[in-house]
ChimeraX commands (.cxc) that place a marker at each C-alpha (Angstrom):
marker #1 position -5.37,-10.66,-5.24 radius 0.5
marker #1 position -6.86,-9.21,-8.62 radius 0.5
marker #1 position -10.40,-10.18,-7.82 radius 0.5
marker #1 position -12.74,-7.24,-8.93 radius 0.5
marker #1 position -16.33,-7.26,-7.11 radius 0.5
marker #1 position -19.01,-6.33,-8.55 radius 0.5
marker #1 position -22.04,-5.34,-7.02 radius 0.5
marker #1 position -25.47,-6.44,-8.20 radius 0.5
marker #1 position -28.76,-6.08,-6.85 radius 0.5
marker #1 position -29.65,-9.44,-5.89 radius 0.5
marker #1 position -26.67,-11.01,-4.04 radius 0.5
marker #1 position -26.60,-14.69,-3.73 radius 0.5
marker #1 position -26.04,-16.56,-0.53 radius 0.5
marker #1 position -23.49,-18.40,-2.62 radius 0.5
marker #1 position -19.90,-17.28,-3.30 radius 0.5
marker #1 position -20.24,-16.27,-7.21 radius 0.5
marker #1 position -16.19,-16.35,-8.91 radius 0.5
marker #1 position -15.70,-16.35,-12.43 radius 0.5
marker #1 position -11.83,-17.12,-13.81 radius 0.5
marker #1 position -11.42,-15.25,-17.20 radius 0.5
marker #1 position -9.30,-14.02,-19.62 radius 0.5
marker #1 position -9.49,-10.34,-21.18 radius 0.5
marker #1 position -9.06,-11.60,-24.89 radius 0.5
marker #1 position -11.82,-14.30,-24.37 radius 0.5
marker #1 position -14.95,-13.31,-26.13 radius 0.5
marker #1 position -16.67,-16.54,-24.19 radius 0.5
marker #1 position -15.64,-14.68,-20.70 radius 0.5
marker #1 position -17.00,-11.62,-21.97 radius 0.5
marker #1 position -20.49,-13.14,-22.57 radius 0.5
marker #1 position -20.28,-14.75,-19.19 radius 0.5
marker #1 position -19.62,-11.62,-17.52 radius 0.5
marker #1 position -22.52,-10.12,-19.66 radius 0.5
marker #1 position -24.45,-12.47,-18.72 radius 0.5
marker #1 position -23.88,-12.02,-14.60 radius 0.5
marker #1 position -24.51,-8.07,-15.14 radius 0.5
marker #1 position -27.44,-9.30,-16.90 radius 0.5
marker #1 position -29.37,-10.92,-14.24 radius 0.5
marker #1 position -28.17,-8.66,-11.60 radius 0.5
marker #1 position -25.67,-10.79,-9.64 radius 0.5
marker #1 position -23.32,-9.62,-7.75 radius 0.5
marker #1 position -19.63,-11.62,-8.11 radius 0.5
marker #1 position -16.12,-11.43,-8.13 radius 0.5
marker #1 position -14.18,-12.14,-11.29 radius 0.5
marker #1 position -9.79,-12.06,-12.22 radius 0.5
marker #1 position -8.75,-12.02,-15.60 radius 0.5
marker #1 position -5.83,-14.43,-15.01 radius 0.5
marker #1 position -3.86,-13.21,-18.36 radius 0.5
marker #1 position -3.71,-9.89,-16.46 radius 0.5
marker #1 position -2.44,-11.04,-13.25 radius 0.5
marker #1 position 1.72,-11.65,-13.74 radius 0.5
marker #1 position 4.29,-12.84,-11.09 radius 0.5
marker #1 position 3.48,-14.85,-7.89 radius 0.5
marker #1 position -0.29,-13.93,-8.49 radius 0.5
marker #1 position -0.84,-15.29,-11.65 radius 0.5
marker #1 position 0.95,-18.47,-10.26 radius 0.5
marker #1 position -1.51,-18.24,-7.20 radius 0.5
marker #1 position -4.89,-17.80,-9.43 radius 0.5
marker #1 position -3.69,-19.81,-11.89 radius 0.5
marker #1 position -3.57,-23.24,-9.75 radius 0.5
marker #1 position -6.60,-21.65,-8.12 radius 0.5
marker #1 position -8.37,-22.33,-11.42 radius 0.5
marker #1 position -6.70,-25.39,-12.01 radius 0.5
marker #1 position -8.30,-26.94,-9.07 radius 0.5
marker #1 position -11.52,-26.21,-10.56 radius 0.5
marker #1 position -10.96,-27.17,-13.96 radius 0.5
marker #1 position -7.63,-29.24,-14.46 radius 0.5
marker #1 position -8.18,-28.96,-18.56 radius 0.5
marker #1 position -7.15,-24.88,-17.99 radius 0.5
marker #1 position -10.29,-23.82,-20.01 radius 0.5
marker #1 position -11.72,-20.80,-19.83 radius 0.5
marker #1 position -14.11,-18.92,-18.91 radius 0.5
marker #1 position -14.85,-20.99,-15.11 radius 0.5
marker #1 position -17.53,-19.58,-12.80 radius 0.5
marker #1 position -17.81,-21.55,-9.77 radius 0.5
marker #1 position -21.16,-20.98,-7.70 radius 0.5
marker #1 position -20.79,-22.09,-4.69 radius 0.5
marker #1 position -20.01,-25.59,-5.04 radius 0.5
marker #1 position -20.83,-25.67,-8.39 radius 0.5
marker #1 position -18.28,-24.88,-11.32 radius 0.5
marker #1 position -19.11,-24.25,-14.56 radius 0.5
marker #1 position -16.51,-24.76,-17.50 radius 0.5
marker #1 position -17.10,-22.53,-20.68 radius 0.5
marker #1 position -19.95,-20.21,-21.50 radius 0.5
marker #1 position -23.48,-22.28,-20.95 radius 0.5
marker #1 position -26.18,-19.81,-20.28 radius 0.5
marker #1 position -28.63,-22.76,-19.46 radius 0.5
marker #1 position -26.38,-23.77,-16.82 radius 0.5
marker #1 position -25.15,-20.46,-15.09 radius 0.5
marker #1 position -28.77,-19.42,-14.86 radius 0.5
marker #1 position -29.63,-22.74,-13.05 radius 0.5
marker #1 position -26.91,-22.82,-10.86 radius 0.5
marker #1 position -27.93,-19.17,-10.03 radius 0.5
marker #1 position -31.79,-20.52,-9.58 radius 0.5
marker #1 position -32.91,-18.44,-12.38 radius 0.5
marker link #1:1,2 radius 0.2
marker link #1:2,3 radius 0.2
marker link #1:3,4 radius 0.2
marker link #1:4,5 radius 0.2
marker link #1:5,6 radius 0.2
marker link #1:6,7 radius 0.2
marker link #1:7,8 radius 0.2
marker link #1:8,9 radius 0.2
marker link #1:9,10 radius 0.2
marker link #1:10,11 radius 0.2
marker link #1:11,12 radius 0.2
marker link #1:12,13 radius 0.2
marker link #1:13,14 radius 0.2
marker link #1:14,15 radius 0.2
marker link #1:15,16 radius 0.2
marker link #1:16,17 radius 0.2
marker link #1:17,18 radius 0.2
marker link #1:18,19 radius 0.2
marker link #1:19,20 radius 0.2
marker link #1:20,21 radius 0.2
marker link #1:21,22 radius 0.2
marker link #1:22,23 radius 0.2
marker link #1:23,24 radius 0.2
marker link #1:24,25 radius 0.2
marker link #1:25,26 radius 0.2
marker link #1:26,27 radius 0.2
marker link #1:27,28 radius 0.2
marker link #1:28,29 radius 0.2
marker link #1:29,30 radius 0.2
marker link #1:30,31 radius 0.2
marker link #1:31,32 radius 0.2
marker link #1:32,33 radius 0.2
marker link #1:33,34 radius 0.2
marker link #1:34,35 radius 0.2
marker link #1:35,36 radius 0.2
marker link #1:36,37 radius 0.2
marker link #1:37,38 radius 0.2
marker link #1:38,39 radius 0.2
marker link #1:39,40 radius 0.2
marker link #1:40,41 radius 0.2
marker link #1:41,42 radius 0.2
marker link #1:42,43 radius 0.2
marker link #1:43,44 radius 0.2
marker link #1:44,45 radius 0.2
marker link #1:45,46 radius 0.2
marker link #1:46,47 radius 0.2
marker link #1:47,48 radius 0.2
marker link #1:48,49 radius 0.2
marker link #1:49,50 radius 0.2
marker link #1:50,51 radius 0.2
marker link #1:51,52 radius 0.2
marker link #1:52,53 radius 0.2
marker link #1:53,54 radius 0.2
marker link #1:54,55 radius 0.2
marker link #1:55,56 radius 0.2
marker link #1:56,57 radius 0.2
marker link #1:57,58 radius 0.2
marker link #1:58,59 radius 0.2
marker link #1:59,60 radius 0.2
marker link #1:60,61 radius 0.2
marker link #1:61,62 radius 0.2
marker link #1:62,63 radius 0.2
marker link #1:63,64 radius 0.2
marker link #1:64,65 radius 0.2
marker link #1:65,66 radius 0.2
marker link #1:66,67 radius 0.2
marker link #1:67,68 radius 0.2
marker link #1:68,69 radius 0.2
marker link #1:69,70 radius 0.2
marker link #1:70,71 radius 0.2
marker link #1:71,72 radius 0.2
marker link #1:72,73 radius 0.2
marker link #1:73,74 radius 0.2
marker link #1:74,75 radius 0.2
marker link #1:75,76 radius 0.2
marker link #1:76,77 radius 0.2
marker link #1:77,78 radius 0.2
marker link #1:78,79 radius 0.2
marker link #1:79,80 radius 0.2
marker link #1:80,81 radius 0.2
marker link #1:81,82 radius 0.2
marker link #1:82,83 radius 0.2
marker link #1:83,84 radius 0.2
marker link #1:84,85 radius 0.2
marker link #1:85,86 radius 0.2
marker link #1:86,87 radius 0.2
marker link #1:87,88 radius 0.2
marker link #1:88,89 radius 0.2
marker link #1:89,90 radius 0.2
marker link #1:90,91 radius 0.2
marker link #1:91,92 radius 0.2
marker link #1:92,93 radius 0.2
marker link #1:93,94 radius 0.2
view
């Protein structure tokens, strides 16, 4: 898959995924945001996946968020839809 990890210094005991998009200025702040409070997490920017693995991430996200919005971070059970700082850095127990 086209997950990219990246390392922070505080890693959660939670799974930390964020589904993006390259041309998505709201992704971009969420992934800002991440590097920001030193988390480590995986991310795909599904528009530059193609083929079978854009299929594959694609329903991946759609399980998470049937509307297809974007960006979706999903923290260990919890998925958030669309840039909300207030909510990422409770869900991250900021």
């Amino acid at each position: 898959m086209a997950f990219v990890r990246v390392p922070g210094r505080r890693p959660l005991p939670k799974k930390v995924v964020l589904f993006a998009l390259s041309t998505c200025g709201w992704c971009r702040r969420t992934k800002e945001l991440l590097n920001e409070v030193e988390i480590e997490y995986e991310y795909v920017d599904v528009d530059q996946c193609s083929g079978e693995e854009r299929e594959t991430i694609t329903a991946m996200a759609r399980r998470l968020n049937p509307r297809g919005n974007y960006p979706i971070l999903q923290i260990g059970d919890q998925v958030v839809v669309g840039y909300d700082p207030e909510r990422i850095r409770k869900a991250l127990g900021e």
